[in-house]
Each structure stands twice: as structure tokens, then as C-alpha cells.
N, C-alpha and C positions, 0 to 999 in steps of 0.2 A: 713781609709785613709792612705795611704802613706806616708812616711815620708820624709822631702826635701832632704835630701841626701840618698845617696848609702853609705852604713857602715858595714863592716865587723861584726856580731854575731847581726845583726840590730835585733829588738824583735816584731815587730808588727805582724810577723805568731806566735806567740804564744800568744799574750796579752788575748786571751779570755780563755786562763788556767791559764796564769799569773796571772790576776785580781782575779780572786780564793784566790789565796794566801797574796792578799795583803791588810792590815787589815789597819780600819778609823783608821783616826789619823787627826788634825788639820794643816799637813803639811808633805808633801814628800820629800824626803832628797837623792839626787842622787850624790853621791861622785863621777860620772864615769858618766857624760852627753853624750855620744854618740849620738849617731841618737835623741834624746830623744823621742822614740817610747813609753817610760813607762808614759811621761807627757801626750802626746797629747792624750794616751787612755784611763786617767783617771780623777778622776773630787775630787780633792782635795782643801781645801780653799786656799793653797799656796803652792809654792813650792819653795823648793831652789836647783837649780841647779849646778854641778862644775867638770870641769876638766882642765889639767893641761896642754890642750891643747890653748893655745891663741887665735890661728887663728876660732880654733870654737867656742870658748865664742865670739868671737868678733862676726862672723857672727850671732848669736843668740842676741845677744844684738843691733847689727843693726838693724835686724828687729822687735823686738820689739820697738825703738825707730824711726822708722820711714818705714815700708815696704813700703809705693809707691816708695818712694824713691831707697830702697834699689833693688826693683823690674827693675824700668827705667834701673838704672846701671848695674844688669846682665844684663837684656836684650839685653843691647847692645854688651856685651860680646859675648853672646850667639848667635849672628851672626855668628860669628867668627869661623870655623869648620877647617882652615885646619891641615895638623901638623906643617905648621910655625906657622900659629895664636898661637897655641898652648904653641909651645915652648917659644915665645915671650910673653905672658901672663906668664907663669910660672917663666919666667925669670926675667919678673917687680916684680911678686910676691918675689920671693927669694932675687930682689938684688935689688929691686926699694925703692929708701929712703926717698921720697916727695909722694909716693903715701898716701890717708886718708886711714880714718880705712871704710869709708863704699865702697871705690873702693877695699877694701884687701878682705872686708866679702864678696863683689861677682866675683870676681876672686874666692874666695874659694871655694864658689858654681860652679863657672864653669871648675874649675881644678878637681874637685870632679865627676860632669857626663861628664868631656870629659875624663878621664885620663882612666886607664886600670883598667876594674874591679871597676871602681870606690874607688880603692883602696887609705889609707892615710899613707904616707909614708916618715919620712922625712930621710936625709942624717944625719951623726954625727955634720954637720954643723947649722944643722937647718933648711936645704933646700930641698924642696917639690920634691922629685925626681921618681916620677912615671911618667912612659913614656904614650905616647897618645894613646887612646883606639879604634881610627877611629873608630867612630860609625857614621853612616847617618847623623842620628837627633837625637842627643840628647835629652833625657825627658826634659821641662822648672817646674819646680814642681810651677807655679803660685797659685792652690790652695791650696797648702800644705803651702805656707810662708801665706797667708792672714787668713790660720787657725791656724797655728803656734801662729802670731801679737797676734789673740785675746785672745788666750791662756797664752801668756807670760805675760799677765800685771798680773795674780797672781805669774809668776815667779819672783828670783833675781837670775840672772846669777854671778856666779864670778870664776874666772882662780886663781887655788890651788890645791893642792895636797890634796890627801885622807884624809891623818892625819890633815890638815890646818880644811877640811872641816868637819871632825867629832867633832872637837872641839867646832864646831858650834851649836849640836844639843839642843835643847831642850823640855822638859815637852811635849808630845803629834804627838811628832815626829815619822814618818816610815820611815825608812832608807832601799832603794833598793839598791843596790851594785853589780855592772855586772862588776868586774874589769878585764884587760884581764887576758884569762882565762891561767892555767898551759896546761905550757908544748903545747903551741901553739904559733905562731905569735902572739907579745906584742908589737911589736916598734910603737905604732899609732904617739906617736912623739917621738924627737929624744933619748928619755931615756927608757929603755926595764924596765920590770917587773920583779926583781927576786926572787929567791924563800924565801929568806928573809924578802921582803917586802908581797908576800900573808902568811909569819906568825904573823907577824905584823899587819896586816889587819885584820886580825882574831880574835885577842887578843883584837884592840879598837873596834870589833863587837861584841863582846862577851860581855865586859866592857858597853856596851850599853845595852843590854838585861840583864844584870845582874840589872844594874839599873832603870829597870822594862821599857825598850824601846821595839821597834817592829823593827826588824831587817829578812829582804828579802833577800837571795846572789843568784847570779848564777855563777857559776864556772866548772869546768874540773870534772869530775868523775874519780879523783886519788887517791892512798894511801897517799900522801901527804894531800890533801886538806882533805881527809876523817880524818886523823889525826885532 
């Protein structure tokens, strides 16, 4: 299955060489929740999900905590096709201060398959600035949230930073780690990736397996990262 968003370096075309490499453990550990294509194709007794992204822990926490709901409320977005709809939903999104958080997690979803490329993108401001992707009909991913819901109740979602989130592991734990990759497009929110931070990432992955943990990465094929 698919996964409910459109996500740049999304992994579900490879999960079935992925899952090869990814060893039992009583719990999966995703510092970098994307698409979370790694959760839905695997079958771990829990997991703990995180990124440093807000607006996606939110929409994943939404549906966990209530998808009919969170369903109705895109839906009725997703009406909505033109490029004024458009820019009027992105623009409650970025500057609306009374909107909830489960009107914010399906605006995200539908900023997400209308925008271009489906790409995620914010400004230095914090504002969602990918322009509209004029597509007909948009995909509605309905089976992908109602397999997500039942999925996530062994997840805990939480909005943190890599190092927040490593701090967290413990005893029996596999840590995947897909952070953006070097030396490519890194801004998924408004703070980039740099090359000091994947040495530092590196260091508390290593620190993990040294301490007899199971640790997974995907990354760029560079002199750097190969260092």
C-alpha cells in the first residue's frame, strides 16, 4: 500500500529489500518520520515515531486519534481544486491563528496532493510555500489513513529533533534513520541539514551500536558520509 502522502525519498519502492536489513527488536525507532513508509511495512510491537516537523506529527497524531473525523474534514477540503482554493487554504494554513489542530493536519494533507510535486516546503518564516500543482483530481489516500489509524495505536508520535529522540532509546530497540540525505535538497522545514549535523548524527549512531543497539541508515553515497 501507498502511503498518505507524497514525500520526497518516500521508501515504500524498496521496503521489500529494506525489511532484509532490518533486524527484530521489541520496538522501531524513527528519528526522521517521513512518509512513514518504514512503519506501515513492518510489523514491530511498537514503535516510536519523530520528526521535527510539527505539522506532520500533527497530522499523524490526528489520525491516530480520531480518522473518521479527521477523514470528513479533508474531504471537504478536497473539494476544493482551484488555484484560488488553493492559495486560500495555504494561506489559512500559514497565517490562520483560530484554526484546530485537526483542521491544520487536513489542510496538510491537502496542501500536500495539491501543491507541486507534492513537494514540502517551508519559507525562512515557517510558511508553507510551494505553489499549486493543477492536477485534475487529486489522489484522496482514504485507504491509506484507515490503515495508517490501525497501525498507529502501537505508535507514539512526538515533534523533536534527532538527538531529543535518540536520547530516548532503549534495551531492544532498532533505530532506522533516513535523515535528509548530503548534498541534496534538506529544507523539508524551515531549518536545512548541515554537514555538521550528519557528523553528529553519526557519532550518537554509532554510540548506539557500540552499546550493543541495532541501528539501520540511509544516506547519500559520499566521501563524507563514507567517512
Amino acid at each position: 500500500m501507498s502511503t498518505i502522502l507524497k514525500w520526497a525519498g518516500n521508501k515504500t519502492a524498496i521496503m521489500p529489500e529494506l525489511v532484509k536489513h532490518l533486524p527484530i527488536g521489541s520496538r522501531l525507532v524513527e528519528p526522521f518520520a517521513g512518509s512513514c513508509a518504514v512503519m506501515m511495512a513492518t510489523d514491530y510491537p511498537s514503535y516510536l515515531v519523530a520528526d521535527i516537523n510539527p505539522d506532520l506529527i500533527n497530522m499523524y497524531q490526528q489520525i491516530k486519534e480520531d480518522p473518521e473525523f479527521f477523514i470528513m474534514i479533508a474531504l471537504g477540503l478536497f473539494k476544493q481544486n482551484s488555484e484560488d482554493d488553493f492559495r486560500r487554504i495555504r494561506h489559512g494554513f500559514n497565517y490562520g491563528k483560530s484554526s484546530g489542530k485537526v483542521w491544520r493536519a487536513a489542510a496538510f494533507l491537502y496542501l500536500n496532493r495539491h501543491c507541486y510535486r507534492g513537494l514540502c516546503r517551508y519559507n525562512k518564516n515557517g510558511g508553507f510555500n510551494v505553489p499549486y500543482g493543477n492536477y485534475k483530481k487529486p489522489y484522496f489516500p482514504h485507504a491509506e489513513i484507515l490503515a495508517f489509524a490501525e497501525k498507529a495505536v502501537r505508535a507514539t508520535f512526538i515533534c523533536a529533533s534527532y538527538e531529543e529522540t535518540l536520547t530516548m532509546l532503549r534495551g531492544g530497540d532498532v533505530v532506522y534513520c533516513d535523515p535528509p540525505y548530503h548534498e541534496t535538497f534538506n529544507q523539508y522545514h524551515s531549518a536545512g541539514f548541515t554537514e555538521k549535523e550528519q557528523g553528529t548524527l553519526s557519532v550518537l549512531l554509532c554510540d548506539h551500536v557500540n552499546n550493543g543497539g541495532s541501528v539501520v541508515a540511509s544516506n547519500s553515497d559520499t566521501a563524507l558520509i563514507r567517512y
